[in-house]
VODODO-520582 format. One record per residue (C-alpha): x, y, z; residue in three letters. Coordinates in Angstrom, 3 decimals, padded with zeros to 6 digits. Layout:
<node><px>X</px><py>Y</py><pz>Z</pz><torse>ALA</torse></node>
...
REM end
This chain:
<node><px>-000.300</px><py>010.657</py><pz>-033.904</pz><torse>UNK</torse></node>
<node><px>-001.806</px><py>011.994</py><pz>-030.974</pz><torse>UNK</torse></node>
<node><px>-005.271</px><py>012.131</py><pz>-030.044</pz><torse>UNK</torse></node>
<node><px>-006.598</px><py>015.924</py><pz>-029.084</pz><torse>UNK</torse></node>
<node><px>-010.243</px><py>015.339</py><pz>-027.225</pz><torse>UNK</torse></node>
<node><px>-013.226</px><py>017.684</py><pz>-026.913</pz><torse>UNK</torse></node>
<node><px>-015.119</px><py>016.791</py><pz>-024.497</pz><torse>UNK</torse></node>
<node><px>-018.777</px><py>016.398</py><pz>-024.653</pz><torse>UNK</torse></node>
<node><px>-020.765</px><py>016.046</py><pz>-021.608</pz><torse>UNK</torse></node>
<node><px>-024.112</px><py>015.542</py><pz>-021.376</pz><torse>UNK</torse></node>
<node><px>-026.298</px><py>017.006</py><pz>-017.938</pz><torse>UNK</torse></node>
<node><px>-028.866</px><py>014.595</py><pz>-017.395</pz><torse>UNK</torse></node>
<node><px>-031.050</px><py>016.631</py><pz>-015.153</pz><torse>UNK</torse></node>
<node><px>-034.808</px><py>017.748</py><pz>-014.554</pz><torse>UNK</torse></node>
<node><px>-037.131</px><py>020.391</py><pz>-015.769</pz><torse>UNK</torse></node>
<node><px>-038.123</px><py>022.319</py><pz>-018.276</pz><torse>UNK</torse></node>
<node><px>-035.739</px><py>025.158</py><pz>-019.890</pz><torse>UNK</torse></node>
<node><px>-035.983</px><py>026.949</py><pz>-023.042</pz><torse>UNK</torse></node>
<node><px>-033.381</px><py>025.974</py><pz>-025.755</pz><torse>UNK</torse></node>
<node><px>-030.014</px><py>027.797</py><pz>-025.616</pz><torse>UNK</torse></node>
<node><px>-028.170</px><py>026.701</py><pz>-028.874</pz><torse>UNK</torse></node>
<node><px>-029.688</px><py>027.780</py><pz>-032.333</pz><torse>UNK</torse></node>
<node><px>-031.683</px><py>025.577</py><pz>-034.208</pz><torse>UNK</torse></node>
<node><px>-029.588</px><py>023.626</py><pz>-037.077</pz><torse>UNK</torse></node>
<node><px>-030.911</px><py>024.226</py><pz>-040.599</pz><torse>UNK</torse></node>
<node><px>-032.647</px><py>020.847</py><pz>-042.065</pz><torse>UNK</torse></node>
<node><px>-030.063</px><py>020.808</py><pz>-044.762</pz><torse>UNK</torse></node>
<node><px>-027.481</px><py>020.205</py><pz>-042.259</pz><torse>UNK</torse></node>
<node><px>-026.074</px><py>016.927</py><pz>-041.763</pz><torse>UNK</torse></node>
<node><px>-023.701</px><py>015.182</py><pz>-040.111</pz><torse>UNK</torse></node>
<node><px>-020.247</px><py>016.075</py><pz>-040.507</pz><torse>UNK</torse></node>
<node><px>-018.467</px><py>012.159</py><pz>-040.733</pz><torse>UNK</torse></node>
<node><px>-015.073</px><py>012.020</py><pz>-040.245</pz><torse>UNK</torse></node>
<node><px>-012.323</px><py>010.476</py><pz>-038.203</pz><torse>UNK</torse></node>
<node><px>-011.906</px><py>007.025</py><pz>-038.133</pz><torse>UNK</torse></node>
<node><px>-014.901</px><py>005.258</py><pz>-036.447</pz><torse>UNK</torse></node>
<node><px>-018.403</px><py>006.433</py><pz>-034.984</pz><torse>UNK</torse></node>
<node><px>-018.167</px><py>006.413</py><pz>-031.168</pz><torse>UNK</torse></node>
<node><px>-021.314</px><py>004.669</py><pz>-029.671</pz><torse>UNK</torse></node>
<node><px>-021.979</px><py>004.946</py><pz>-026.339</pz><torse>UNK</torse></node>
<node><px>-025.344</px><py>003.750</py><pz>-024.193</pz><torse>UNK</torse></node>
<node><px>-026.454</px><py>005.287</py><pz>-021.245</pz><torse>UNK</torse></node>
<node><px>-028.342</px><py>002.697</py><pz>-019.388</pz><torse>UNK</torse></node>
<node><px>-030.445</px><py>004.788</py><pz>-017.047</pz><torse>UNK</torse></node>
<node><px>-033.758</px><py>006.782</py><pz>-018.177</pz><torse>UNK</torse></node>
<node><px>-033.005</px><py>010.598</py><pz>-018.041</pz><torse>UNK</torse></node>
<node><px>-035.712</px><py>013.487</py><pz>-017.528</pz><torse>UNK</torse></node>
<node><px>-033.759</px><py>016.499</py><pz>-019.791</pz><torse>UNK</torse></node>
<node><px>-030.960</px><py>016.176</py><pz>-022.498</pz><torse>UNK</torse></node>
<node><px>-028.473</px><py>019.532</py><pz>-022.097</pz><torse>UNK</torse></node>
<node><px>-025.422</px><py>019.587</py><pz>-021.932</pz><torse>UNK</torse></node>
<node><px>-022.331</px><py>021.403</py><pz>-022.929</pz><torse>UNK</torse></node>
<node><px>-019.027</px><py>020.554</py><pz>-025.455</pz><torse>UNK</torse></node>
<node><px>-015.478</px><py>021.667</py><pz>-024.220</pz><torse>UNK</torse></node>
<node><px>-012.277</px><py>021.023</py><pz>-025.664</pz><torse>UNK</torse></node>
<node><px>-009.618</px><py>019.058</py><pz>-023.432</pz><torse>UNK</torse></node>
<node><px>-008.188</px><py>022.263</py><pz>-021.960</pz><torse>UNK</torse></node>
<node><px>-012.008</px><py>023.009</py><pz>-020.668</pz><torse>UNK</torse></node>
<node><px>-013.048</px><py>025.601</py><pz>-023.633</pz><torse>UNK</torse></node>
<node><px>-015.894</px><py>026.108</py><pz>-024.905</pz><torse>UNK</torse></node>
<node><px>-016.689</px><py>024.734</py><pz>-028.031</pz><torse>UNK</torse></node>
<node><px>-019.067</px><py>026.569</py><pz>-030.562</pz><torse>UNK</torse></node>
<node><px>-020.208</px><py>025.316</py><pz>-033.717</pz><torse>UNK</torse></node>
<node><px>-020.799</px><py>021.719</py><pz>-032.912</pz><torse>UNK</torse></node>
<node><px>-023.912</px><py>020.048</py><pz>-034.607</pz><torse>UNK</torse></node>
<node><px>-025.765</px><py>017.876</py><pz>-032.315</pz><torse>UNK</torse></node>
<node><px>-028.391</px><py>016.111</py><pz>-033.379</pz><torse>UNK</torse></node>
<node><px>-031.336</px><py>013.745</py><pz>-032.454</pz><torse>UNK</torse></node>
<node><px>-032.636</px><py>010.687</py><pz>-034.202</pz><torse>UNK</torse></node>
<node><px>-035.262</px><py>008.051</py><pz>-033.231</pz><torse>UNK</torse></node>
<node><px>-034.671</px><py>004.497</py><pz>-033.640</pz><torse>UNK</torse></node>
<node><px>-031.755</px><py>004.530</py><pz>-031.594</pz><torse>UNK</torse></node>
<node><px>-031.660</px><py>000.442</py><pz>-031.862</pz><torse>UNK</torse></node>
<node><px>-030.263</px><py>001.348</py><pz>-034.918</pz><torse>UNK</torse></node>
<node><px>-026.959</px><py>002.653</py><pz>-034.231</pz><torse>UNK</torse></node>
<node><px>-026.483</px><py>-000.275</py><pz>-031.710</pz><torse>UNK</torse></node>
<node><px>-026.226</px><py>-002.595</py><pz>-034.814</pz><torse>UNK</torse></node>
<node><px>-024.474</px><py>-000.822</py><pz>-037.187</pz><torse>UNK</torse></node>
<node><px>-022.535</px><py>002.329</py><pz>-036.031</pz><torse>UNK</torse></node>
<node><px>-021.259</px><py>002.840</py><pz>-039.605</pz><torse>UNK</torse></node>
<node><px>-022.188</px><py>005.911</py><pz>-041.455</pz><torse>UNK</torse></node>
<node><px>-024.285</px><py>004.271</py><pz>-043.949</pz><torse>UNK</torse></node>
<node><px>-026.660</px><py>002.669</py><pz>-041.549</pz><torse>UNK</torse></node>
<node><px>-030.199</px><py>002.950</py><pz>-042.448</pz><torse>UNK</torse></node>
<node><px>-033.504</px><py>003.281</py><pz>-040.696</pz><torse>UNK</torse></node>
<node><px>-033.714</px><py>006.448</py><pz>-039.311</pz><torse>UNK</torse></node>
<node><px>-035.006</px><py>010.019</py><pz>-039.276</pz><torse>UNK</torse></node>
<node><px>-033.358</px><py>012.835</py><pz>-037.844</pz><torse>UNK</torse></node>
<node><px>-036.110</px><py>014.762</py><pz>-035.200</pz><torse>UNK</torse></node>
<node><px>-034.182</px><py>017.858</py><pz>-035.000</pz><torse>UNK</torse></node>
<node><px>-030.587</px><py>019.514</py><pz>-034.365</pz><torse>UNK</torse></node>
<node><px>-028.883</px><py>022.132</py><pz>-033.129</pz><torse>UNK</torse></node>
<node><px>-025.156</px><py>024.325</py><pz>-032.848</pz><torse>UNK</torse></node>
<node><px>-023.927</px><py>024.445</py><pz>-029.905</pz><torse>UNK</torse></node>
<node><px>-023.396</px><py>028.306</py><pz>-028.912</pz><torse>UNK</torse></node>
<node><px>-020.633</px><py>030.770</py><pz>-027.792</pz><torse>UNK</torse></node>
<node><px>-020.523</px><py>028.881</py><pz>-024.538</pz><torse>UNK</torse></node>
<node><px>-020.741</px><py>025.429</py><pz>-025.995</pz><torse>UNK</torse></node>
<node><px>-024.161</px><py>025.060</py><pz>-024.521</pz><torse>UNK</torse></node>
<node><px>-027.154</px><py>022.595</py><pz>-025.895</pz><torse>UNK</torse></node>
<node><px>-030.700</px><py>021.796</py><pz>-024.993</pz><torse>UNK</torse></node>
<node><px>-033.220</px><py>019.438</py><pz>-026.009</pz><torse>UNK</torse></node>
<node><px>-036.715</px><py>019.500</py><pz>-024.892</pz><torse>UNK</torse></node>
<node><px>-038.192</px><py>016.412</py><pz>-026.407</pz><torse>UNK</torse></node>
<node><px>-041.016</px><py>014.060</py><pz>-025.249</pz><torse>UNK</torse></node>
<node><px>-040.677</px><py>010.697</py><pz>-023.601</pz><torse>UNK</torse></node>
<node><px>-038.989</px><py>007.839</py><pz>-025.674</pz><torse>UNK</torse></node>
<node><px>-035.363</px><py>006.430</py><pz>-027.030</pz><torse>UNK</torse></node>
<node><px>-033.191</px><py>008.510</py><pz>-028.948</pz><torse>UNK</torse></node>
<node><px>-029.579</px><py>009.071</py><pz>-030.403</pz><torse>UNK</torse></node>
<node><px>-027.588</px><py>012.222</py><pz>-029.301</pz><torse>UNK</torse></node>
<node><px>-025.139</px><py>012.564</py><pz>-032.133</pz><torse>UNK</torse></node>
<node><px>-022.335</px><py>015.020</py><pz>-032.190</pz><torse>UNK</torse></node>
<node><px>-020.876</px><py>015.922</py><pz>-034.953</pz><torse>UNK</torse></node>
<node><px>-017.626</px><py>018.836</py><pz>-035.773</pz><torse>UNK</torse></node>
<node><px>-015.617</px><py>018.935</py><pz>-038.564</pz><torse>UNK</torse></node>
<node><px>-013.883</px><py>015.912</py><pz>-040.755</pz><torse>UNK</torse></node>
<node><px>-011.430</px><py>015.547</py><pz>-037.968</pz><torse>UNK</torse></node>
<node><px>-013.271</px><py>014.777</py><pz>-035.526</pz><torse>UNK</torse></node>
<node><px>-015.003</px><py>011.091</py><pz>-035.138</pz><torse>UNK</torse></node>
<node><px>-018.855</px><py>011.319</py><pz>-034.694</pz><torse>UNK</torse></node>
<node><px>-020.218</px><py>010.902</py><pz>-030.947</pz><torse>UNK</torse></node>
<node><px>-023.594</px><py>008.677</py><pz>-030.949</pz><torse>UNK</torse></node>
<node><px>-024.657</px><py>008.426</py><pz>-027.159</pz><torse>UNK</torse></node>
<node><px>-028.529</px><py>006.184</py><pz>-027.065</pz><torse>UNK</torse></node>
<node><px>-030.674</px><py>007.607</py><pz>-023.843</pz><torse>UNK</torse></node>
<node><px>-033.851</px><py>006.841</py><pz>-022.365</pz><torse>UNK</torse></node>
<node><px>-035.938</px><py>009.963</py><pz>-022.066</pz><torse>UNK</torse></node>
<node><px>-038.789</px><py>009.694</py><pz>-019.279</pz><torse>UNK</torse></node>
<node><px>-039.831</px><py>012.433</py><pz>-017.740</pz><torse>UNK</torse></node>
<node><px>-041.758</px><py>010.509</py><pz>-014.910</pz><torse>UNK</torse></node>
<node><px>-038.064</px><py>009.616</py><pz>-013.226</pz><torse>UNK</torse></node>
<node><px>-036.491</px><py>011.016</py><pz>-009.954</pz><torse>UNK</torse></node>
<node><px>-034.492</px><py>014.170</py><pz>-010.562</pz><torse>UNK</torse></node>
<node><px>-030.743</px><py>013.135</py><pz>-011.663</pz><torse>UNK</torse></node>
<node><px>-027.712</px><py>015.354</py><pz>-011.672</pz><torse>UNK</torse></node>
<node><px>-025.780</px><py>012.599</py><pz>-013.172</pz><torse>UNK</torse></node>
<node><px>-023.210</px><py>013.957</py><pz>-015.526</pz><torse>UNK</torse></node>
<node><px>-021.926</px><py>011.820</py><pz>-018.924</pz><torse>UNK</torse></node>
<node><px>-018.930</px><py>012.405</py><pz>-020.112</pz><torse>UNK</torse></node>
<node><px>-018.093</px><py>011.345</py><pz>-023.796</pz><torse>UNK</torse></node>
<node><px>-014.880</px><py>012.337</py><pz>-025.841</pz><torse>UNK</torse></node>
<node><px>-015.177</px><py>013.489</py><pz>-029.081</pz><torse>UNK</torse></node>
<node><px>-012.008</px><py>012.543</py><pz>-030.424</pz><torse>UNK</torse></node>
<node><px>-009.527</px><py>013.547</py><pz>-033.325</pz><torse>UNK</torse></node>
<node><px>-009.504</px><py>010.862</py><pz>-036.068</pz><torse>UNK</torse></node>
<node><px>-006.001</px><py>009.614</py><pz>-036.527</pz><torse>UNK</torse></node>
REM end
């Protein structure tokens, strides 16, 4: 079968902005699905989390729950969706535009990204420090299609 990708890319940049997505509702979880949890670790501290979720043919894609969780250590262990251990901080849908913003203070977190039951979940571990040099870095993570 073949795999259809959105793309989710994360703008690891500086300053402060106002959030652009609407906050997720407490109740709402993660949406598991697919086949596996993708797991990705960005080795470099970053300054903002934002970023924006596109299909493959560069679309916009609304409605995506992304969420943040502390003890990122965590996922590196067991990326399975009954790990244990930790506590979601907050969460938002991405918008119209696909957009997302987090404005969270210094420390290690999970970005997870989460769609429907198609789609495998997107865990991407960063290294928030605000006392870093500007970045314009981009990361670019798929979240794919379970077969």
């Amino acid at each position: 079968m073949k795999l259809i990708a959105a793309l989710l890319f994360l703008w690891l940049a500086c300053g402060a902005q106002r959030s652009v997505a609407p906050q997720a509702a407490v109740s709402t979880a993660t949406i598991w699905g697919g086949n596996t949890n993708v797991v990705v670790q960005w080795s470099k501290p970053v300054r903002l989390i934002k970023g924006i979720v596109e299909t493959s043919a560069g679309a916009p894609l609304a409605g995506v729950l992304v969420e943040i969780y502390d003890h990122p250590e965590v996922v590196l262990r067991d990326p399975s969706s009954s790990r244990t251990g930790q506590k979601r901080i907050t969460g938002v849908l991405t918008d119209q535009a696909g957009r997302f913003l987090f404005e969270l203070p210094d420390g290690d977190y999970e970005i997870r990204a989460s769609k429907s039951s198609e789609f495998d979940v997107t865990s991407v571990v960063v290294h928030l420090r605000k006392s870093v040099a500007s970045s314009r870095a981009r990361l670019k993570v798929k979240l794919l299609l379970g077969q």
